[in-house]
C-alpha positions, 0 to 999 in steps of 0.5 A: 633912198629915205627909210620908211618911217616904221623902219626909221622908228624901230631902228631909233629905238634900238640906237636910243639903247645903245650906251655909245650912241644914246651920247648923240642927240636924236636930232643928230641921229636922224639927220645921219640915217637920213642923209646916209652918214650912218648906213644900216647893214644887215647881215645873215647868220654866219656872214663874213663882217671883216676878213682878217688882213681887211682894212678898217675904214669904219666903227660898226655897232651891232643893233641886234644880233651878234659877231664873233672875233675869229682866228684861222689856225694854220691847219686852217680850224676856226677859233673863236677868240671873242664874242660881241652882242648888243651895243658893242662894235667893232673897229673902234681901237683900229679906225684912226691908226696907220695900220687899221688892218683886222688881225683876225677875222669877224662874222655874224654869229645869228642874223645882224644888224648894224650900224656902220659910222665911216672915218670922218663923220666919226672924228666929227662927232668925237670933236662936237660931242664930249659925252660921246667921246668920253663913252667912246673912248671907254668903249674902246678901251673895254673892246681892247681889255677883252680881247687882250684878257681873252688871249693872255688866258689862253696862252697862260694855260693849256687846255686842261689847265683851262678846263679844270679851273672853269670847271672848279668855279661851276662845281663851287656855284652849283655846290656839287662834284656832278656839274650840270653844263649851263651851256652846250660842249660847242659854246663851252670849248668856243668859251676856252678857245678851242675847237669842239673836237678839242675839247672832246679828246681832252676830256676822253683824256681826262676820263682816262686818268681818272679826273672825270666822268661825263656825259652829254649835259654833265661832268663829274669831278672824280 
């Protein structure tokens, strides 16, 4: 069925910001929507993308709202490893292998919407554009440096470890030893890789030994 036309607008405006698919003619873009090639998907809060196993038969690019790269631990906690908002996508590093499976699973973290961009119009569009292909790859490669440099992160420190050298960097920008949280304890322990009650026994533990004093929106460097 063809989109409406307000609805066709509002989704050009936001494709026309995208900084991958403002590499394609208008023209080319509406040809796409209209035929189906690009489908629009749109997904409610906390809304399962892609099962971890679940092979990747297509580039998403969120147009609005946002994903979540998890990882289920084998007590069966959701971690999450990585998060993605407007303009990047997902399946990109994985669409053209032999083994395109997700490692992990993706999910809507607010109301979403994307754009889905199957296998072969993707390999079409990389061989006819060039600039689209040089903004691809470099979308690619940043997605893949993200998540590498997320994980190898968390595996290099433990949690404390982790948690002392965020909170060195907050206390040298606000330039005091009371540092004012900038986000909420459940996004901060998302931010270090851990669960929320994680995050909340370490610093109990910290407390204890005497490095912290805390309350709901502040931690004290002792």
């Amino acid at each position: 069925m063809e989109m409406k036309k307000p609805d066709e607008e509002k989704l050009l405006l936001l494709i026309g910001q995208s900084p991958l698919l403002s590499k394609l003619p208008q023209e080319v873009i509406r040809e796409h929507l209209r035929s189906g090639a690009f489908r629009i998907e749109r997904y409610a809060k906390d809304s399962v993308v892609f099962l971890e196993g679940e092979r990747c038969d297509s580039l998403k690019i969120i147009l609005s709202g946002g994903l979540d790269v998890d990882n289920i631990d084998e007590e069966g906690e959701l971690l999450t490893i990585s998060a993605f908002d407007f303009g990047c996508g997902i399946g990109g590093d994985l669409i053209f292998l032999d083994e395109a499976n997700f490692q992990m699973t993706v999910s809507t973290n607010e109301d979403s919407i994307l754009l889905s961009i199957g296998r072969e119009t993707l390999f079409e569009l990389l061989s006819v554009y060039p600039d689209f292909l040089r903004q691809y790859l470099r979308f690619t490669g940043t997605h893949a440096f993200r998540l590498n440099d997320k994980i190898k992160t968390f595996s290099r420190h433990s949690l404390r470890e982790n948690l002392l050298l965020y909170l060195e960097r907050e206390r040298n920008l606000q330039q005091s030893d009371r540092i004012v949280l900038p986000t909420t304890k459940k996004a901060l322990a998302e931010q270090l890789g851990v669960q929320r009650t994680s995050l909340s026994r370490e610093l109990a533990k910290m407390r204890d030994n005497g490095l912290v004093e805390y309350d709901a929106r502040t931690i004290t460097l002792l």
